[in-house]
C-alpha positions as CSV (number, residue, x, y, z in Angstrom):
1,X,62.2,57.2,109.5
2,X,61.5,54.0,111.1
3,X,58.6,52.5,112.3
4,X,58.9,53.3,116.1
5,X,59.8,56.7,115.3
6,X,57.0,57.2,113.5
7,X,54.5,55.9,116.3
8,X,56.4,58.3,118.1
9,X,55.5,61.2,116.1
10,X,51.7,60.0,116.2
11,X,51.9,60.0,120.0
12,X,53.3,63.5,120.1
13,X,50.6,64.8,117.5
14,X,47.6,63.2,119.3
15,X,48.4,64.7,122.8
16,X,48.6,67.7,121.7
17,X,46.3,68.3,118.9
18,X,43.8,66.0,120.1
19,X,44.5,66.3,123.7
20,X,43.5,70.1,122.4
21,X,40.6,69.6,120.6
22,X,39.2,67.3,123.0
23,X,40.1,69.5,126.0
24,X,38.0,72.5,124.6
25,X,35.7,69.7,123.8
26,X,34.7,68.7,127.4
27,X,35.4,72.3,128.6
28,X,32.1,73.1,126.0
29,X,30.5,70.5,127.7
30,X,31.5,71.4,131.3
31,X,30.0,74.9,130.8
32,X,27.0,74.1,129.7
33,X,25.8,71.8,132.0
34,X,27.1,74.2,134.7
35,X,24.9,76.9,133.4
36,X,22.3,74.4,133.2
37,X,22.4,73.6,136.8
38,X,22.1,77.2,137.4
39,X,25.4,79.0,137.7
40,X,26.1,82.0,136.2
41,X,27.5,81.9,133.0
42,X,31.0,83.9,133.6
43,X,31.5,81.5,137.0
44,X,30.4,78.4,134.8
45,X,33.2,79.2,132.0
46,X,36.1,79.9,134.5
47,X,35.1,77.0,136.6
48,X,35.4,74.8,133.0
49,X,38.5,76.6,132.1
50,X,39.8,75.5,135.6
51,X,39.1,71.9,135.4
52,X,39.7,71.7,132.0
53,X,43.4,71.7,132.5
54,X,43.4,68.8,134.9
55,X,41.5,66.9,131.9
56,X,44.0,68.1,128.9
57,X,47.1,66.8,131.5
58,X,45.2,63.1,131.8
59,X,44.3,62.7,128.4
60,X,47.6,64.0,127.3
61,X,49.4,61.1,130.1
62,X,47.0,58.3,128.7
63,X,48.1,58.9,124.9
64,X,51.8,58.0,125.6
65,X,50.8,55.5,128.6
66,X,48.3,53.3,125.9
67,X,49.5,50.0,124.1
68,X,47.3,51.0,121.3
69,X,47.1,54.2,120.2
70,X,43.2,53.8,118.6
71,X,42.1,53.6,122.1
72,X,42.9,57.5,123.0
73,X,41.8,58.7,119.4
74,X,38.4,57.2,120.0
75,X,37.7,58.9,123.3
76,X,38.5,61.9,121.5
77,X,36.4,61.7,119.1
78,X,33.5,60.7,121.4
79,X,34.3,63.9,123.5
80,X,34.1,66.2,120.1
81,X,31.2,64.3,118.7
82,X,29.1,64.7,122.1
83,X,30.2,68.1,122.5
84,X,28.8,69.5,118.9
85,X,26.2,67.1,119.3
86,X,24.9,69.0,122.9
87,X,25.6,72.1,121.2
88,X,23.7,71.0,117.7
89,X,20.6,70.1,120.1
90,X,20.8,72.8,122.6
91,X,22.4,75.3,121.1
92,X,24.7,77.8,121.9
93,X,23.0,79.3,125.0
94,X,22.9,83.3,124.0
């Protein structure tokens, strides 16, 4: 396989694994801080669900539109990181 194939592959993998992962990610983080400002828990979930998919269709754009491909993989990361880092602190919220 040659090399641009391969970078190919990665791009592929990333926007959707990734894109996944960080997705549920910032939807974590979107719900709690919605139920943190007060709204009720079932409104705060579908309301992160909702917007959620506007996020996964950006990050998912910006893997294949990036010259470098680190650049994407460490966003996601950061959202993952934060997001069981708010959860480590705060926990789950039940």
């Amino acid at each position: 396989m040659s090399q641009s194939a391969l970078r190919v592959v990665a791009r592929i993998f990333l926007a959707i694994g990734g894109g996944y992962l960080a997705s549920s990610a910032v939807m974590a983080l979107f719900s709690f801080a919605l139920v943190a400002m007060g709204m009720p828990r079932a409104d705060a979930v579908t309301l992160g669900l909702l917007l959620v998919f506007i996020v996964y269709l950006c990050l998912g754009l910006w893997v294949f539109a990036a010259r470098a491909l680190w650049r994407p993989a460490a966003l996601f990361a950061v959202f993952v990181i934060a997001s069981y880092g708010v959860i480590a602190v705060f926990g789950h919220g039940g």
